[in-house]
C-alpha positions as CSV (number, residue, x, y, z in Angstrom):
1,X,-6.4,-12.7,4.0
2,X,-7.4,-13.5,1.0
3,X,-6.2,-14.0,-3.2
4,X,-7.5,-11.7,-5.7
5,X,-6.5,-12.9,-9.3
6,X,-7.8,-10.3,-12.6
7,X,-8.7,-12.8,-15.3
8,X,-11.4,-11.1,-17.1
9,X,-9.0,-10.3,-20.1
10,X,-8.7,-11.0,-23.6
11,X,-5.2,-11.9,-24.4
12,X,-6.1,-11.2,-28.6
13,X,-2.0,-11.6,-28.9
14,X,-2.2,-15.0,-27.7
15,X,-5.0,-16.1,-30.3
16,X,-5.9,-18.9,-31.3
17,X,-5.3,-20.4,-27.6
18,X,-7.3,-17.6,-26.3
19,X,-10.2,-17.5,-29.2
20,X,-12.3,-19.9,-26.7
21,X,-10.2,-19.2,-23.5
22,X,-9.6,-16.7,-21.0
23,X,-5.7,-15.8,-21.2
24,X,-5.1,-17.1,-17.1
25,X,-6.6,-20.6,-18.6
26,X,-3.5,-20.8,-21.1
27,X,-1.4,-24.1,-20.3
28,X,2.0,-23.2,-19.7
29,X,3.0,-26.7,-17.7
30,X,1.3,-29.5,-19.8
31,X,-2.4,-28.8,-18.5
32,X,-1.4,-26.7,-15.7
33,X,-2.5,-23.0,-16.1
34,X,-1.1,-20.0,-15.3
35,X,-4.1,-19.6,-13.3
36,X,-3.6,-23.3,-11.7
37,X,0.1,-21.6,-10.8
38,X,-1.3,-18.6,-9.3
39,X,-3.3,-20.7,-7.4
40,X,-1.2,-23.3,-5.8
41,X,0.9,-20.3,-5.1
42,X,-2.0,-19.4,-2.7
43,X,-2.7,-22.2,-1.2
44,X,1.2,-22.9,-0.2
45,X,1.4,-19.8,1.8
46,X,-2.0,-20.4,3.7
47,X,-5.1,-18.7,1.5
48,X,-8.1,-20.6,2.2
49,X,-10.6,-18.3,0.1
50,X,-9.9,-17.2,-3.5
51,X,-11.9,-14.5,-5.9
52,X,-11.2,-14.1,-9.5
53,X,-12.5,-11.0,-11.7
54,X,-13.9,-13.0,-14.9
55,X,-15.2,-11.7,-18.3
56,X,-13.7,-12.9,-21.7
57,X,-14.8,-16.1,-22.3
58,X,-15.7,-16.5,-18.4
59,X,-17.8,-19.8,-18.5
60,X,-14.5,-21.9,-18.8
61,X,-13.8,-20.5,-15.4
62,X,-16.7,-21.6,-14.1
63,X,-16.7,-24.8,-16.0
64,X,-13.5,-25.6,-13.9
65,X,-14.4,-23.9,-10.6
66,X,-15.6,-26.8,-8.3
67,X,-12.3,-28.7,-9.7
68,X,-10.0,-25.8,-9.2
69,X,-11.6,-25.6,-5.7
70,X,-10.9,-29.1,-4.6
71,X,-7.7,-29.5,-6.7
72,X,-6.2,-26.6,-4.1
73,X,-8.3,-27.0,-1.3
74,X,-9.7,-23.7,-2.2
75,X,-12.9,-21.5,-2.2
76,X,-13.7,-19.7,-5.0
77,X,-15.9,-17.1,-5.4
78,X,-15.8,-15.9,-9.3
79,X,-16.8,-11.7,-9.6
80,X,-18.4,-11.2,-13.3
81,X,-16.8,-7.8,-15.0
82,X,-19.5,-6.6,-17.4
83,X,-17.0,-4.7,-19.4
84,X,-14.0,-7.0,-20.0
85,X,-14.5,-6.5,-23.5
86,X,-14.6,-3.1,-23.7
87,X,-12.6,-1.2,-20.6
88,X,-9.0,-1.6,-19.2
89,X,-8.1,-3.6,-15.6
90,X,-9.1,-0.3,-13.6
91,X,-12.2,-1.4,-13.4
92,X,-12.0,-5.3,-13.6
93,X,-9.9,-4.5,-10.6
94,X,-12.6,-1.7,-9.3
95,X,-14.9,-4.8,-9.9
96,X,-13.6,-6.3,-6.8
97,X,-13.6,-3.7,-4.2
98,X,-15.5,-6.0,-1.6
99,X,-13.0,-8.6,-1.8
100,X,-10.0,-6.1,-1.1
101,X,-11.7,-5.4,2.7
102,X,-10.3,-8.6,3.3
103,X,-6.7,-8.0,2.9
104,X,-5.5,-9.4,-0.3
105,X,-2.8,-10.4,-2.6
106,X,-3.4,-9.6,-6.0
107,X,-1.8,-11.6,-8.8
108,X,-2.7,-10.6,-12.5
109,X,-3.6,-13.5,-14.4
110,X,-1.0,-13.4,-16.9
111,X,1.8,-13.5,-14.5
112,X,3.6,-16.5,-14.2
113,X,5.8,-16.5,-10.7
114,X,7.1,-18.4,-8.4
115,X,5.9,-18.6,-4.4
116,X,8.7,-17.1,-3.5
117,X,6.9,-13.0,-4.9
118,X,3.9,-13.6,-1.9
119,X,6.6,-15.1,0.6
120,X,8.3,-11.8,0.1
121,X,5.2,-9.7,0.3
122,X,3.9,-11.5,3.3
123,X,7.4,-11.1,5.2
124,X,7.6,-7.1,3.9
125,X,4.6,-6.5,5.9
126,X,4.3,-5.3,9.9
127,X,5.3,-1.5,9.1
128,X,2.3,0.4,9.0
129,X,2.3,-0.8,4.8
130,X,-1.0,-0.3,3.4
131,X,0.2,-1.3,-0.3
132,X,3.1,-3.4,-1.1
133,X,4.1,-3.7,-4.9
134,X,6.3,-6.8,-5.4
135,X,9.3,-5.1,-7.6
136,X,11.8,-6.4,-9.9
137,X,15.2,-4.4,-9.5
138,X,17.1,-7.1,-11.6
139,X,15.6,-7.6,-15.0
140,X,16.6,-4.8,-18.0
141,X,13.7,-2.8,-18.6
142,X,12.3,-1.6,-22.0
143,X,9.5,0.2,-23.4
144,X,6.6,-2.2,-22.7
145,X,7.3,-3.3,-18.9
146,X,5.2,-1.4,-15.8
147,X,8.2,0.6,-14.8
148,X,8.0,1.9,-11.0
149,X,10.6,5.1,-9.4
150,X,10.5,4.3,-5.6
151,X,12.1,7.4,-2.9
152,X,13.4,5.2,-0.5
153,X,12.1,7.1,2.5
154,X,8.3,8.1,0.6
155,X,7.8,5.1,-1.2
156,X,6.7,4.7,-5.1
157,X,6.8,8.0,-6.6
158,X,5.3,7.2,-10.2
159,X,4.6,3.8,-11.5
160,X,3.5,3.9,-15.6
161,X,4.8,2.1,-18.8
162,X,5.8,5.6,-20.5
163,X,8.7,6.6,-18.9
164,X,12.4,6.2,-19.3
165,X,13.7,2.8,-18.5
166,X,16.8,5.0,-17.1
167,X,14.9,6.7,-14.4
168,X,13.0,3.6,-13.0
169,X,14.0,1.6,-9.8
170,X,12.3,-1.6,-11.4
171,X,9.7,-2.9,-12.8
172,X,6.6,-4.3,-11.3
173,X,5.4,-7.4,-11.6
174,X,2.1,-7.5,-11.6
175,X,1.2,-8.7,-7.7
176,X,0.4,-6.7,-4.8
177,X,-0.3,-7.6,-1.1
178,X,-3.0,-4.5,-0.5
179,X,-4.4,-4.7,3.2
180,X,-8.0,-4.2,4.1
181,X,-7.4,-0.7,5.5
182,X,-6.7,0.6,2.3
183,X,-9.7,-0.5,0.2
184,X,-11.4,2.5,0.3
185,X,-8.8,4.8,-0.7
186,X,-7.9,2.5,-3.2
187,X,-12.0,2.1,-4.6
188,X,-11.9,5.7,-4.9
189,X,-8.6,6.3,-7.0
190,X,-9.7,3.3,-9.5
191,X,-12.7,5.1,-10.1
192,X,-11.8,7.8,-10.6
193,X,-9.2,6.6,-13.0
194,X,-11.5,4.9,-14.8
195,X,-14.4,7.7,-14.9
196,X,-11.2,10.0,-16.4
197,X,-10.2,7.3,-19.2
198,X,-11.6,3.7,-19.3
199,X,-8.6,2.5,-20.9
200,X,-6.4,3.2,-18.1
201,X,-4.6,0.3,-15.8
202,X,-5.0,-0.2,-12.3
203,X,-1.4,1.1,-12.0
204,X,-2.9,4.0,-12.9
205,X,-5.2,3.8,-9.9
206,X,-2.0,3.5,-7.7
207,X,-0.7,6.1,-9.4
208,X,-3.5,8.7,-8.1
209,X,-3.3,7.3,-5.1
210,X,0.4,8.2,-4.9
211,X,-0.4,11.8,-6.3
212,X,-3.1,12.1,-3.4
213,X,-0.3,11.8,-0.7
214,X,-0.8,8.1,0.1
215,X,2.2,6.1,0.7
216,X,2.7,2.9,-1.7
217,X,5.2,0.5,-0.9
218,X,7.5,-1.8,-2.7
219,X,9.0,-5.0,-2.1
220,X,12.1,-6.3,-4.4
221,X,11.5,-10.1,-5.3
222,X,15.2,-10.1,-6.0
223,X,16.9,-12.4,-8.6
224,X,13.7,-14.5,-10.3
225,X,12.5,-15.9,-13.0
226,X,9.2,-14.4,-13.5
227,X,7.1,-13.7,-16.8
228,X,4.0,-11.2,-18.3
229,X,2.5,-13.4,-20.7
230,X,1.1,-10.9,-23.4
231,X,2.3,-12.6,-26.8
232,X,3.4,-16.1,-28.0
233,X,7.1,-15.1,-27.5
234,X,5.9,-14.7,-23.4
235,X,4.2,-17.9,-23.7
236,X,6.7,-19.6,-24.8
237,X,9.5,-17.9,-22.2
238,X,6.7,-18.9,-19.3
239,X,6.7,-22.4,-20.7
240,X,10.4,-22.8,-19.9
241,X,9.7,-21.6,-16.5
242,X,6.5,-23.1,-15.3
243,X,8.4,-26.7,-15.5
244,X,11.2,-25.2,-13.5
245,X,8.7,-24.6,-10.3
């Protein structure tokens, strides 16, 4: 198994940090990024081997790649996404469809999270799961948040940000374990999401995949402190947690 992490965005809401950095290269914990986060997180449950989808302002990535690499104990292999600029994460994900033969856990790179979200993952697995969406069933949803309805016996039924906080069983948070066994399947429904609209999410991708018959799983994180960093507001409620882990 492997880490995937997206970090190929812009992050325009979080200017001016991100007018010369990608958004995962914010600091959030003194100089510690939430990319430095996602990656210890990685290397404390066992990941050797870590790819990252770059784009915006990508050469600070690999400015810091060989100290990231031996700061973790780490190898990284850094995937360019041509359009970062342009398209939505269906493709930046789409962009690394090799790495996800290897069994993965993704982790967007705006998420900051404790180790406790791939713990869960990693124990949910063992039950035929080909996709397992870590899931928040504690926090109040609104309009902005990735909002997921999961059938308990047939698994996530639609996962999209325009839907009724009422209806949804959570929200999820933005990391997935996806098994190698999957990756096809999963290549397919990304592009073919993207083909349809390059603006769409990889959610969106799950979401075909979901409307194709294939079973996507969930796995609640229960009560944890856990933040999307989109805005300065975010940035600022990641800040208070990143010093807490």
């Amino acid at each position: 198994m492997i880490g995937l992490v997206l970090a190929a965005g812009a992050g325009r809401r979080l200017r001016p940090y991100t007018d010369t950095l990608p958004k995962a290269l914010v600091p959030v914990d003194g100089d510690t990024t939430i990319l430095d986060l996602t990656l210890g997180n990685f290397a404390e449950i066992g990941l050797t081997e870590v790819a990252i989808i770059v784009g915006y302002r990508k050469e600070a990535v690999y400015e810091r790649k060989e100290a990231l690499e031996q700061k973790y104990g780490l190898k990284l292999t850094l995937i360019d996404n041509d359009k970062a600029e342009e398209w939505n994460n269906a493709y930046s994900l789409w962009c690394g469809r090799d790495a996800i033969q290897h069994d993965v856990i993704l982790a967007n790179g705006d998420t900051v999270h404790p180790v406790s979200v791939e713990k869960t993952l990693l124990a949910a697995r063992g039950n035929g799961q080909k996709i397992i969406l870590a899931l928040d069933t504690v926090k109040k949803l609104a309009d902005e948040e990735m909002k997921v309805v999961v059938d308990p016996d047939k698994g996530v039924q639609k996962i999209t940000k325009l839907m009724d906080p009422a209806e949804a069983t959570g929200e999820y948070i933005g990391v997935t374990l996806i098994e190698g066994e999957a990756a096809a399947d999963l290549a397919d429904a990304l592009k073919v999401t993207f083909e349809r609209d390059p603006d769409l999410y990889y959610e969106d991708g799950y979401q075909e995949l979901v409307n194709r018959g294939f079973k996507v799983d969930v796995a609640p994180i229960g009560d944890v402190k856990w933040v999307e960093i989109d805005n300065h507001d975010d940035l600022a409620k990641g800040r208070e947690i990143a010093c807490q882990y």
